[in-house]
C-alpha positions as CSV (number, residue, x, y, z in Angstrom):
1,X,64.3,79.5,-12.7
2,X,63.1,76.6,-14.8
3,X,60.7,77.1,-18.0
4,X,58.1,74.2,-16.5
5,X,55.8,75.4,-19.5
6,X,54.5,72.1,-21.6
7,X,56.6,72.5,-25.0
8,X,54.5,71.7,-27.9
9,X,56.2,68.9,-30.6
10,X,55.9,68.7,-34.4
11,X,56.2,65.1,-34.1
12,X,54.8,62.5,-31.7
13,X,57.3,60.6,-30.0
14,X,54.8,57.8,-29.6
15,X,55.9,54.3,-31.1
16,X,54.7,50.8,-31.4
17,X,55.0,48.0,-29.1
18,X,57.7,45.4,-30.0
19,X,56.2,41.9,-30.9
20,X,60.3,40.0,-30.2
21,X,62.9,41.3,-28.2
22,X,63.8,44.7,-28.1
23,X,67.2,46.2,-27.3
24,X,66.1,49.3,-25.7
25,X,65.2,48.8,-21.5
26,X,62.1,50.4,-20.5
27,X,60.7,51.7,-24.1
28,X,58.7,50.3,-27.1
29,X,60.8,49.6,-29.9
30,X,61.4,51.6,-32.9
31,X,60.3,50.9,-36.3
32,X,62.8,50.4,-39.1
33,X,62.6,53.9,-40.2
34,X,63.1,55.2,-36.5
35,X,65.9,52.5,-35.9
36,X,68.1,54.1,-38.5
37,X,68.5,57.8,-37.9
38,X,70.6,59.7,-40.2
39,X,73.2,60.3,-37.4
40,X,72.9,58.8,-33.9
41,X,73.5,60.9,-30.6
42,X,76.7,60.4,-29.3
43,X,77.5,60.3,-25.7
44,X,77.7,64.1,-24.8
45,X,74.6,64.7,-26.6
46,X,72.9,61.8,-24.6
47,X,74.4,63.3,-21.5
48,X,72.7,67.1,-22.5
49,X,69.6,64.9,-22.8
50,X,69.6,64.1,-19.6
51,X,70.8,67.5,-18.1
52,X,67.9,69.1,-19.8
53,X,65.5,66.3,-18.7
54,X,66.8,66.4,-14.9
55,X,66.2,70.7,-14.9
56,X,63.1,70.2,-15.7
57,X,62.3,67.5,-13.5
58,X,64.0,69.6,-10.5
59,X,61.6,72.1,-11.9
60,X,58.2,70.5,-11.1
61,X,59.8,68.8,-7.8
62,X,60.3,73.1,-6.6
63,X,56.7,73.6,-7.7
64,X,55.2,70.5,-5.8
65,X,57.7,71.6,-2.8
66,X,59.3,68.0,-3.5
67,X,62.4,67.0,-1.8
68,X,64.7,64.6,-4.1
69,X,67.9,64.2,-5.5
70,X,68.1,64.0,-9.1
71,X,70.5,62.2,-10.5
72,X,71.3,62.3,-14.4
73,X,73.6,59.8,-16.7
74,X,73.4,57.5,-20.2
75,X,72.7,53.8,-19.3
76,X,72.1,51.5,-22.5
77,X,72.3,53.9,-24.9
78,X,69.8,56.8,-23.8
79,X,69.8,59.2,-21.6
80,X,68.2,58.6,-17.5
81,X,67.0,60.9,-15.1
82,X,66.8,58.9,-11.5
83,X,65.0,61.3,-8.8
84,X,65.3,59.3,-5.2
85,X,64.2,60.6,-2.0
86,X,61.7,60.3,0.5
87,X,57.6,61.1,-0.1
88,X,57.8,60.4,-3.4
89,X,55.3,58.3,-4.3
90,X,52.7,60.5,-5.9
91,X,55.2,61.2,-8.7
92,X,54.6,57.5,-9.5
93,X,51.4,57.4,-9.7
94,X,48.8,54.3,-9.6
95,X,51.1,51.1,-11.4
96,X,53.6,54.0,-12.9
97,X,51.2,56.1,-14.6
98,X,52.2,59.8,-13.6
99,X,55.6,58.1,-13.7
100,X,55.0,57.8,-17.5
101,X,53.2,60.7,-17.8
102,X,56.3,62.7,-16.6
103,X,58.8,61.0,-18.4
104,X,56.9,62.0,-21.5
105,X,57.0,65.7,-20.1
106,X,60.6,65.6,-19.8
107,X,60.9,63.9,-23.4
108,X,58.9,66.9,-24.3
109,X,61.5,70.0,-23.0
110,X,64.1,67.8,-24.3
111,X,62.7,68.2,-27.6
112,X,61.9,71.7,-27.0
113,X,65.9,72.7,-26.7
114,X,67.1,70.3,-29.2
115,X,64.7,69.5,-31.7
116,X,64.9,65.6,-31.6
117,X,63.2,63.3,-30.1
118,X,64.3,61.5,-27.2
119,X,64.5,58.5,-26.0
120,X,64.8,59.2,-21.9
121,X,64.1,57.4,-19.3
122,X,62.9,58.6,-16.1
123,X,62.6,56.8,-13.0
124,X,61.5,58.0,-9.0
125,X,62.1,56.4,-6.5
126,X,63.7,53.3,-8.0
127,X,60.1,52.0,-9.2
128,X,61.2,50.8,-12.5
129,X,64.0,48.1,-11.1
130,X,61.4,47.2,-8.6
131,X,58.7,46.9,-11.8
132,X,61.2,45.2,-13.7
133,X,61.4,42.0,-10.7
134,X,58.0,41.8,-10.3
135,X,57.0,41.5,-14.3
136,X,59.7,39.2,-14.9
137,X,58.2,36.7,-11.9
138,X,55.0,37.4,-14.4
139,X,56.6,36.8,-17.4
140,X,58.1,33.3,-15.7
141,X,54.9,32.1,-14.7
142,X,52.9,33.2,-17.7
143,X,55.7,30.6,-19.5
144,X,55.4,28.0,-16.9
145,X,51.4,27.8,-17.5
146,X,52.2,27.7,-21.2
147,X,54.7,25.1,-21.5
148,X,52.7,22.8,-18.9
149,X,49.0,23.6,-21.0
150,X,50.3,24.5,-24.6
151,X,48.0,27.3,-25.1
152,X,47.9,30.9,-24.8
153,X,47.9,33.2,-21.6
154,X,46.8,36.1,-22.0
155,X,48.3,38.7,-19.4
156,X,46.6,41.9,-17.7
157,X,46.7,45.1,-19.8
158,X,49.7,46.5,-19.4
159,X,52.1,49.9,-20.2
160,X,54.9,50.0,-22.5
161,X,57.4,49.7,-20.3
162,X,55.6,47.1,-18.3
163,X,55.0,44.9,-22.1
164,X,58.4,45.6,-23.0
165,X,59.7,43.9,-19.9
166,X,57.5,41.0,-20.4
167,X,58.9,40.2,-23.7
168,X,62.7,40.7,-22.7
169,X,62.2,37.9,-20.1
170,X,59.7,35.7,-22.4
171,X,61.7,35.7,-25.6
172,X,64.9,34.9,-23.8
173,X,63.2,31.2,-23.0
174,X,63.2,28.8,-25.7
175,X,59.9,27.2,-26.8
176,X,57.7,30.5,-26.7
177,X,57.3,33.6,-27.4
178,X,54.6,37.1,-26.9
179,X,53.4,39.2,-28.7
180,X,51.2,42.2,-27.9
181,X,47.5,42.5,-28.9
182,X,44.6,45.5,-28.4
183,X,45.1,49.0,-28.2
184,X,46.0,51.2,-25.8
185,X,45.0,51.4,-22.8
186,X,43.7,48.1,-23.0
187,X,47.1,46.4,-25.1
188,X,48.1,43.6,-23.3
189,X,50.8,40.6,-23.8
190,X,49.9,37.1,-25.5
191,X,52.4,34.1,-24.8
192,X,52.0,31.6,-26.6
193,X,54.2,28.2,-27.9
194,X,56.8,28.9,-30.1
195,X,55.9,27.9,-34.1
C-alpha cells in the first residue's frame, strides 16, 4: 500500500516567476543559486523521480476510487507523471488548480524519499498541452494589441505554469517582451514593447 501521508519539507520548493524566457516547460524559473546545483540529477535519478511521484499519485487515485492510467518518464529535463483516463476532471480542478495543488503533493513525497527537491511535472488528463494552445493564442493576441497600440496589456491573473507559457510564446516575437507583476494569487503578465 501507498504512504499517501503529506511529507513535511525543510525547504520550500516555491520559486519566482521568470521575467524572459525560461528553459524549463510548465515551471517558474530558478534563481541563479537554484540554477547551479552542485550535481545535477542524471537520467535514472529523474526517472526514480517520477516512479516515486506516479506511486503516489496511483495512491490518491485508489483512495478517490479513480480509474487512470499513469504513465511516468523524463521529458525536458525533469521528471513527468501523465495520469489519462476517463472522469477525471475533478483532479484538475477550476483553471488547473487541484492540478497544481497535486503536483506540489507529489513534489512533496518525492522529496520525502530522496531529500531534494524536485522539479516534476504532473499532468491529468492531458490539461496542460490543451492549457499550453489556449495561452499561447493569449499570448499572440496580447502581442498583436501591443504592436498595433504600443502600450501595455495587462493579462488576467494567472498560475505559474499558465505565466510561464505566456512568456515562452511572447519572448520568442521580436519587438516585445512580459514580464510578471503583483503577487500571488493575483500575479499576472505585462507585455509591453520591447526597449
Amino acid at each position: 500500500m501507498t504512504d499517501t501521508s503529506i511529507p513535511r519539507a525543510e525547504q520550500p520548493l516555491d520559486h519566482e516567476e521568470p521575467t524572459a524566457a525560461a528553459p524549463v516547460e510548465g515551471e517558474p524559473e530558478e534563481t541563479d543559486a537554484e540554477a547551479a546545483p552542485s550535481k545535477a540529477p542524471g537520467e535514472s535519478d529523474l526517472f526514480r523521480q517520477s516512479e516515486i511521484a506516479a506511486d503516489y499519485v496511483e495512491g490518491l487515485l485508489d483512495i478517490l476510487d479513480y480509474d487512470g492510467d499513469i504513465d511516468e518518464l523524463v521529458s525536458g529535463g525533469r521528471p513527468v507523471v501523465e495520469v489519462v483516463g476517463g472522469r477525471l476532471q475533478n483532479l484538475v480542478g477550476q483553471r488547473g488548480a487541484t492540478l497544481e495543488a497535486l503536483q506540489e503533493l507529489a513534489r512533496l513525497a518525492v522529496f520525502r524519499q530522496t531529500g531534494s527537491p524536485s522539479r516534476l511535472l504532473l499532468d491529468v488528463g492531458g490539461y496542460r498541452a490543451n492549457r499550453r494552445k489556449e495561452l499561447a493564442a493569449v499570448a499572440r493576441n496580447a502581442v498583436e494589441k501591443v504592436k498595433e497600440h504600443g502600450e501595455p496589456v495587462r493579462l488576467e491573473p494567472m498560475s505559474a505554469f499558465e505565466r510561464k507559457c505566456v512568456h515562452d510564446v511572447v519572448n520568442a516575437i521580436d519587438g516585445v517582451e512580459s514580464e510578471s507583476e503583483g503577487v500571488e494569487p493575483s500575479r499576472r503578465i505585462v507585455v509591453r514593447p520591447a526597449d
